[in-house]
PyMOL commands that place a pseudoatom at each C-alpha (Angstrom):
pseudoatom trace, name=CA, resn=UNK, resi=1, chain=A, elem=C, hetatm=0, pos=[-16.584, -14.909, -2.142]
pseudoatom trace, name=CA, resn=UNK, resi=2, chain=A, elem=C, hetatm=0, pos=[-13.740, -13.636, -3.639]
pseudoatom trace, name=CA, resn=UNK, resi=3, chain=A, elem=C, hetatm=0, pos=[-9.779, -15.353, -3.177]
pseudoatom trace, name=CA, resn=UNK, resi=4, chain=A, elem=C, hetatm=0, pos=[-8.137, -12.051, -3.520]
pseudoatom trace, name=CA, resn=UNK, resi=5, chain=A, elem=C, hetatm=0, pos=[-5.920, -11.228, -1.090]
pseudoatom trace, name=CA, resn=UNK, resi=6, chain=A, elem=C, hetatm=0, pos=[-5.708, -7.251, -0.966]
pseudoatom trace, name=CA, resn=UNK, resi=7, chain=A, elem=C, hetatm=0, pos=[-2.131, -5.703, 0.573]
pseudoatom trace, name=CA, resn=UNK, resi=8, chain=A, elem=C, hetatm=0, pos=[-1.076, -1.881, 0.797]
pseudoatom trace, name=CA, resn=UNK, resi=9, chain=A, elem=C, hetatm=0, pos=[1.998, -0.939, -0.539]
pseudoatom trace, name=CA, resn=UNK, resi=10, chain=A, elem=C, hetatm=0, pos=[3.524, 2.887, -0.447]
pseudoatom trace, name=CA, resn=UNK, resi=11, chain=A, elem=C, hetatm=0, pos=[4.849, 3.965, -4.138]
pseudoatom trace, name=CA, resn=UNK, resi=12, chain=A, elem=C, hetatm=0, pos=[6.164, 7.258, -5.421]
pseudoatom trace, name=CA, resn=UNK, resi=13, chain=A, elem=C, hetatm=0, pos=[4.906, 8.360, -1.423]
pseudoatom trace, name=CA, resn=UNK, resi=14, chain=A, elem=C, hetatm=0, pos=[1.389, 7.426, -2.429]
pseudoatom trace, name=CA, resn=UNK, resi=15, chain=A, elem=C, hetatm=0, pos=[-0.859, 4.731, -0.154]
pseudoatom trace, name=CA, resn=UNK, resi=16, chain=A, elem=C, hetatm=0, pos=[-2.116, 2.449, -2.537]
pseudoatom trace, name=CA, resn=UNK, resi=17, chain=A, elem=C, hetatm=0, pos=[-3.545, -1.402, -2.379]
pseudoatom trace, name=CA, resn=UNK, resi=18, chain=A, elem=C, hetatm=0, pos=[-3.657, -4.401, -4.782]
pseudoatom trace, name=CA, resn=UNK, resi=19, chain=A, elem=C, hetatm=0, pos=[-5.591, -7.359, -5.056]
pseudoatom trace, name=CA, resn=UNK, resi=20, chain=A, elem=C, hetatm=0, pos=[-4.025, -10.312, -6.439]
pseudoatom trace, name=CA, resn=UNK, resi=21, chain=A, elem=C, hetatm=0, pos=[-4.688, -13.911, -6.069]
pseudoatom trace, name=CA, resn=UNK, resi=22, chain=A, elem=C, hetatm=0, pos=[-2.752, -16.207, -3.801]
pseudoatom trace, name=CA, resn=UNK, resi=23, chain=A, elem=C, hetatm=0, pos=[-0.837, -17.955, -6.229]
pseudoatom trace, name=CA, resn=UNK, resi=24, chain=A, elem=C, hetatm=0, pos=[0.692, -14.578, -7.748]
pseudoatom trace, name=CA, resn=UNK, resi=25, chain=A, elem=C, hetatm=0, pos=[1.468, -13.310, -4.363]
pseudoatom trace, name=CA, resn=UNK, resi=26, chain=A, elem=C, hetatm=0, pos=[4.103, -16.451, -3.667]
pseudoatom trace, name=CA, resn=UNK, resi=27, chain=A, elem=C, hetatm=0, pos=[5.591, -15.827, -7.243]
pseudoatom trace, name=CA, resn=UNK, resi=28, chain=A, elem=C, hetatm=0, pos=[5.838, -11.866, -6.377]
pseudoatom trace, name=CA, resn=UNK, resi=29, chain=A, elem=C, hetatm=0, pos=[7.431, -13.212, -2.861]
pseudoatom trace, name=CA, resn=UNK, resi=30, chain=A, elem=C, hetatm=0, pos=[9.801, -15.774, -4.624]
pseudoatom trace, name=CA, resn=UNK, resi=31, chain=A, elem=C, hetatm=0, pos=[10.887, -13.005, -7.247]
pseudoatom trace, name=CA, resn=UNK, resi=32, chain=A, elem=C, hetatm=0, pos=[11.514, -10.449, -4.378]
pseudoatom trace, name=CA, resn=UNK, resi=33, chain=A, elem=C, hetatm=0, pos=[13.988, -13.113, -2.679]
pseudoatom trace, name=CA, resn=UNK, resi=34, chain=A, elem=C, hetatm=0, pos=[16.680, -11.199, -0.768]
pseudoatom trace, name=CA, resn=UNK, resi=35, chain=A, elem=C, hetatm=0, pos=[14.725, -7.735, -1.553]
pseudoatom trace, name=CA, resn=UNK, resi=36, chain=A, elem=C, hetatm=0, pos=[11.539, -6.161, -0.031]
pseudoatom trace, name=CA, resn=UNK, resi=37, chain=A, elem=C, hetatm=0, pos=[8.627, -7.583, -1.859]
pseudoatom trace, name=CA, resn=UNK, resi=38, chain=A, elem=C, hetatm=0, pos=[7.269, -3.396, -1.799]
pseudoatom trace, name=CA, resn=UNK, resi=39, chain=A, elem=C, hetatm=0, pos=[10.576, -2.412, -3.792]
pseudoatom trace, name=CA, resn=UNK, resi=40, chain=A, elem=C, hetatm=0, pos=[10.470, -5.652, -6.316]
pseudoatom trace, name=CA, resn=UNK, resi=41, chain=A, elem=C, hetatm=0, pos=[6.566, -3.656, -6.875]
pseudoatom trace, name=CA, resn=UNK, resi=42, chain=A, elem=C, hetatm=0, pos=[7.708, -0.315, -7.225]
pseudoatom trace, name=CA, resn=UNK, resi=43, chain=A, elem=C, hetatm=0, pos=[10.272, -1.685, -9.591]
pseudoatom trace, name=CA, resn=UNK, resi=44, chain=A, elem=C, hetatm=0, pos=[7.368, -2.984, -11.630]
pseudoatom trace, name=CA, resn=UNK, resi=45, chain=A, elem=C, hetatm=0, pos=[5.291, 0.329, -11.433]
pseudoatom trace, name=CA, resn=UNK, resi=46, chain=A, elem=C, hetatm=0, pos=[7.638, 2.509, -12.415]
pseudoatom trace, name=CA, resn=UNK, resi=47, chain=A, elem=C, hetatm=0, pos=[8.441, 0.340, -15.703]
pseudoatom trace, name=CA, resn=UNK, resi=48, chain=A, elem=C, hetatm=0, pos=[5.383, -0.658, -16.766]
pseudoatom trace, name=CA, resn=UNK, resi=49, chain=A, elem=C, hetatm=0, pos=[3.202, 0.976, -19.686]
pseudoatom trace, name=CA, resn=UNK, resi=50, chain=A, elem=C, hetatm=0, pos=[0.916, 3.578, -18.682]
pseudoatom trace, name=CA, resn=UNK, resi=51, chain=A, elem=C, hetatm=0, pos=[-1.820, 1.900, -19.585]
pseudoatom trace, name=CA, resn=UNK, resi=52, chain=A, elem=C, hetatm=0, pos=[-1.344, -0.891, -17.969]
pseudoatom trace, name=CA, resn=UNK, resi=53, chain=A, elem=C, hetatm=0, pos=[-3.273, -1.311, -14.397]
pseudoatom trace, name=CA, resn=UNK, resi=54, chain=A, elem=C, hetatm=0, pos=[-0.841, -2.088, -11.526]
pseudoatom trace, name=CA, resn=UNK, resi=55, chain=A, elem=C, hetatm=0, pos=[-1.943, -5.323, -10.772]
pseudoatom trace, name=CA, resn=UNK, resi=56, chain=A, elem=C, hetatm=0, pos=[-2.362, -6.587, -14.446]
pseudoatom trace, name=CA, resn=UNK, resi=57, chain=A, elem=C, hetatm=0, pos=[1.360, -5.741, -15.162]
pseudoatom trace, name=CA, resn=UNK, resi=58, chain=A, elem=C, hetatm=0, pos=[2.512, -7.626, -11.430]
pseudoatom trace, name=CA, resn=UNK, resi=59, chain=A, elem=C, hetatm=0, pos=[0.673, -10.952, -13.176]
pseudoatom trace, name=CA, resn=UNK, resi=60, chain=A, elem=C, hetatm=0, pos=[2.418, -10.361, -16.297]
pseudoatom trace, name=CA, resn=UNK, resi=61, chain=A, elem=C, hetatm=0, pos=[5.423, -10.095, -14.526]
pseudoatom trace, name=CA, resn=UNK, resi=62, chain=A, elem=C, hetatm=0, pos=[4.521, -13.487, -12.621]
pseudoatom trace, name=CA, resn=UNK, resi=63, chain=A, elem=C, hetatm=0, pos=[4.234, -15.260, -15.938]
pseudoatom trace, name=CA, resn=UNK, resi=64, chain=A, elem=C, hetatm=0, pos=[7.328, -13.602, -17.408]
pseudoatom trace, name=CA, resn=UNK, resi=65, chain=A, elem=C, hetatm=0, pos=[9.287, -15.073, -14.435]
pseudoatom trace, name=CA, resn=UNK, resi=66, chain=A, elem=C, hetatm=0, pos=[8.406, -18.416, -14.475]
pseudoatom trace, name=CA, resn=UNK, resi=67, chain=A, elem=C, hetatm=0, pos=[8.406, -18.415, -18.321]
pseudoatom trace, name=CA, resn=UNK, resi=68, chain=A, elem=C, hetatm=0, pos=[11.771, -17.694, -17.962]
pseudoatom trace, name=CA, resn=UNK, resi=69, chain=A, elem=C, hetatm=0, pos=[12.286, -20.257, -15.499]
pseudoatom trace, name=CA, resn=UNK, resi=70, chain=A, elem=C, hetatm=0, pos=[11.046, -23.066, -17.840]
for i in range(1, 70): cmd.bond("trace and resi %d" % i, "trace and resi %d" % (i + 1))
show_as sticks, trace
zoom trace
């Protein structure tokens, strides 16, 4: 069984989902404090390299974070 936890977001007027694990949702959610966690996202997706999947660039930007925090 899988821990993924899958939620659907709207970006550039598009329906899409993303599965990410628990523990990078609550740094996504900490990040997006005082924000909408779906605009903190779409901030992501629109910055992130092409070839990048969606949810491989909101972990990097988990680790990034707390990096930073450290």
């Amino acid at each position: 069984m899988s821990d993924l936890i899958k939620r659907s977001f709207t970006l550039s007027r598009h329906r899409t989902s993303i599965a990410l694990e628990p523990e990078f949702w609550a740094v996504l959610e900490e990040m997006s404090a005082g924000h909408s966690l779906a605009s903190l996202i779409a901030r992501i997706d629109t910055t992130r390299p092409p070839e990048r999947p969606l949810a491989s660039a909101l972990r990097v930007a988990c680790l990034t974070s707390l990096k930073a925090r450290l």
